[in-house]
N, C-alpha and C positions, 0 to 999 in steps of 0.2 A: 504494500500500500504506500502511496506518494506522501508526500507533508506538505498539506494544503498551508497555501498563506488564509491569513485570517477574512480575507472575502474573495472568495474563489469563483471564475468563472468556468462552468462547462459548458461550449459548444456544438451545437446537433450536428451532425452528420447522419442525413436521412438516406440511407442505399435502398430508396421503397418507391412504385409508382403512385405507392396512395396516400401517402401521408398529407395531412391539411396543409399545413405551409406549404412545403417546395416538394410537394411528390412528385419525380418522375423525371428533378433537374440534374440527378446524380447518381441514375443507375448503373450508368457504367463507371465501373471500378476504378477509371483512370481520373473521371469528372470527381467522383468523391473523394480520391487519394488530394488531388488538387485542390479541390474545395476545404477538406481539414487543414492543408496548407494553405491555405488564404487563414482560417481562423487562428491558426496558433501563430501567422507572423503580426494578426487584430492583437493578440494578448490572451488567448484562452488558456486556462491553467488545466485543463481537460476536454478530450475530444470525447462524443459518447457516439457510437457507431451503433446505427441498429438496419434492420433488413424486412424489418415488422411493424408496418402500423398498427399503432395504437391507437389511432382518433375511435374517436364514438361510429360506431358501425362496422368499424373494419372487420375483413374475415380474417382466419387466422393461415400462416405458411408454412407449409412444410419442412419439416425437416432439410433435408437436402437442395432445397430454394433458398431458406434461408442462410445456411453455411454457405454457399456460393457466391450470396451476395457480401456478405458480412467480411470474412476471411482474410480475403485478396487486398482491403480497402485494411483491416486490422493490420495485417501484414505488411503492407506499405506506410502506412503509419509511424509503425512500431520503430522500422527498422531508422526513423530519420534522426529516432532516440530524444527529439526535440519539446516533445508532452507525452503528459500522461496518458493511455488510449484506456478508453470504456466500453464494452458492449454492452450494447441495449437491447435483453435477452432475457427471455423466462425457461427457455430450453439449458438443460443440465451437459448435453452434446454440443449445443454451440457456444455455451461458455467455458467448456473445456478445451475445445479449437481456438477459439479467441484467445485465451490464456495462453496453450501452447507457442499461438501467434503472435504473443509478446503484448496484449491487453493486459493491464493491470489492475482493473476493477469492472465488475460485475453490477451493471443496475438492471434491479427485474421488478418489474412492473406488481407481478405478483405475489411481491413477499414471499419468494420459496414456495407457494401454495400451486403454483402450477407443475414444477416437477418437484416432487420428493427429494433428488438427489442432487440439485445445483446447491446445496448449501456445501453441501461435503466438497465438491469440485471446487467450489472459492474454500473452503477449508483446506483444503489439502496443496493448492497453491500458493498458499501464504495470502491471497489476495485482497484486494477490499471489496465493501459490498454496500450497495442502496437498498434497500427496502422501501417498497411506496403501497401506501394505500390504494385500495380501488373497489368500491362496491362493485360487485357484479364482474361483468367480463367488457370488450372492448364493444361486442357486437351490441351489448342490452345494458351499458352501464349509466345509460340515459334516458332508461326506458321512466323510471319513476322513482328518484336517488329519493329514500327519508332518513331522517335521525331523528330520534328524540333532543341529542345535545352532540354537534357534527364534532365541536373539538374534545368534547372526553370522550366521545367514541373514536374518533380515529388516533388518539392520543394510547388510547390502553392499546389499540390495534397494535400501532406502531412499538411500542411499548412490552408485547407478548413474541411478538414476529422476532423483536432482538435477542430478545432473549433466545428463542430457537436457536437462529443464527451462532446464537454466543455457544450454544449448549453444542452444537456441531463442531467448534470446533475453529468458526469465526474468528478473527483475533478481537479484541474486545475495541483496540484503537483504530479495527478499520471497516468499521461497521454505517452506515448513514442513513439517517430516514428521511421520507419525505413526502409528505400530507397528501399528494395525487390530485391538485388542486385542478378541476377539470375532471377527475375519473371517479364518474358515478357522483357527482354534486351538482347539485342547481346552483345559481348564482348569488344566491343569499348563501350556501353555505363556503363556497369559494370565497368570499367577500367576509363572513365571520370565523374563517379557518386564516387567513390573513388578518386580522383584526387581532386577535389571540394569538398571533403567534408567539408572544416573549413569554407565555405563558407555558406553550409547548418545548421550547425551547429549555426554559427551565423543568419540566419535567422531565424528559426525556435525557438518557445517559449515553446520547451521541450526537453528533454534527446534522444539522437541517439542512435538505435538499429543498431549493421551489425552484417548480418548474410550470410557469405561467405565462411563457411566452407566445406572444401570438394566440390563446386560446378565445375559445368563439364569444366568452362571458365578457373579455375585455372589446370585441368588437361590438357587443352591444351597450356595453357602459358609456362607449366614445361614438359609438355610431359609424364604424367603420368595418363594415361589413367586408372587404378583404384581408385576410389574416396578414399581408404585406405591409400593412397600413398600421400595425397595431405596434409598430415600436417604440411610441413615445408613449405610449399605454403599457407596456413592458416594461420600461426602465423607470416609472413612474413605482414599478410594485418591486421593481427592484431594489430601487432605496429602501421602500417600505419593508422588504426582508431582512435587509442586513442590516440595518438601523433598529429589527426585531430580534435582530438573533441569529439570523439564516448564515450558515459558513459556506453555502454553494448554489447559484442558477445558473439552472438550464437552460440557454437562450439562444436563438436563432442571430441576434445581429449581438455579436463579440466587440467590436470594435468600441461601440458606443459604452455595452456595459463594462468591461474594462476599463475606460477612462473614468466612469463613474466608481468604480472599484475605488482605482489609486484616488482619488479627489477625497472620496469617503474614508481615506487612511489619512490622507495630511490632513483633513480636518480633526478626525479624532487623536494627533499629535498636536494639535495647534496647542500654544500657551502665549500670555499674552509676553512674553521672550521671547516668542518666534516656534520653530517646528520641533517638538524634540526626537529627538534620534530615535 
């Protein structure tokens, strides 16, 4: 597992025709090799490679479709030694390939609950690992999201899921959660699972992931009905993370939230002597 600075940005790299934002710009494995190279020379502290949409509907990919995709774009990655590389992976087979392929952390959408056996595989790698919430599945998780109380339910979720994690075998420092803001919630609870977050933050006994970039709740917020459109709506809830707590987003435009990264360190150095070291 890498050693995140204290507001860490990770970078999408989508090898998928379907994904919401940019499905279909970087299926070929040379376009996304290239494309994680645009992000990491933006400032990204992690590339997160996936082969699998996740939006609300997607179907799910095969085996062997998605190793294909994923792999080739890991492996080229990996090899420039220049960031940390991620797959974005519920399969216990293609996080074991990704790893071999010099990936150094594991984000699964499913909290281990999709395969049994990807916890062991980032255990036995030394690896690190995300956890994220998600009522339901990709195809139905916005069929009719409820909570009685959206942040202590997803909060114990997150909270039981590490534990597993830990109990496999996980290392305990490289383990990260992250609230699924978008998966299986309506807009009221994406909006009061952000509201609460230093709350989560303090409960939880590891590093917060959000990942709210570009999703469809902020194009309704701002009225900007192309998900292209949504980056000043992004970095608006990017402050709002790390300023809660959050030690890492997921984001589609790197460039901008990096600059907001470092900006948001010299100020939290500022005295009125000037920057301290």
């Amino acid at each position: 597992m890498v050693d995140l600075p204290e507001r860490a940005v990770m970078g999408v790299v989508n090898v998928t025709p379907d994904s919401f934002s940019d499905g279909g710009r970087f299926v070929d494995s040379e376009a996304a090799i290239a494309h994680g190279r645009e992000l990491v020379a933006a400032g990204a502290d992690l590339v997160d490679v996936g082969g699998e949409s996740t939006r609300p509907g997607a179907e799910p990919v095969g085996l062997a479709e998605e190793l294909r995709r994923v792999i080739p774009v890991v492996e080229g990655l990996a090899a420039d030694g220049a960031v940390t590389v991620s797959v974005d992976t519920s399969k216990a087979a293609v996080a074991q390939a990704a790893l071999a392929a010099g990936a150094r952390v594991v984000n699964d959408v499913t909290a281990g609950r999709g395969d049994g056996e990807l916890f062991d595989v980032v255990a036995h790698a030394g690896a690190g690992l995300v956890v994220m919430h998600m009522q339901g599945e990709p195809r139905t998780m916005q069929d009719a999201p409820h909570y009685d109380d959206v942040t202590a339910e997803v909060t114990a979720f997150l909270a039981e899921r590490l534990d597993v994690a830990r109990a496999a075998g996980v290392r305990a420092d490289a383990v990260l959660a992250d609230p699924g803001i978008g998966f299986g919630k309506t807009i009221e609870h994406n909006l009061e699972l952000l509201a609460r977050l230093d709350s989560m933050t303090d409960s939880l006994r590891a590093p917060i992931v959000v990942g709210a970039s570009r999703k469809g709740f902020l194009g309704v917020l701002t009225d900007t009905p192309r998900a292209a459109d949504r980056d000043d709506a992004t970095l608006a809830t990017t402050v709002w993370s790390f300023t809660s707590g959050a030690r890492v987003v997921r984001v589609h435009d790197v460039a901008s939230t990096a600059r907001i990264a470092r900006l948001l360190d010299v100020m939290a150095r500022a005295t009125q002597d000037g920057i301290a070291a």
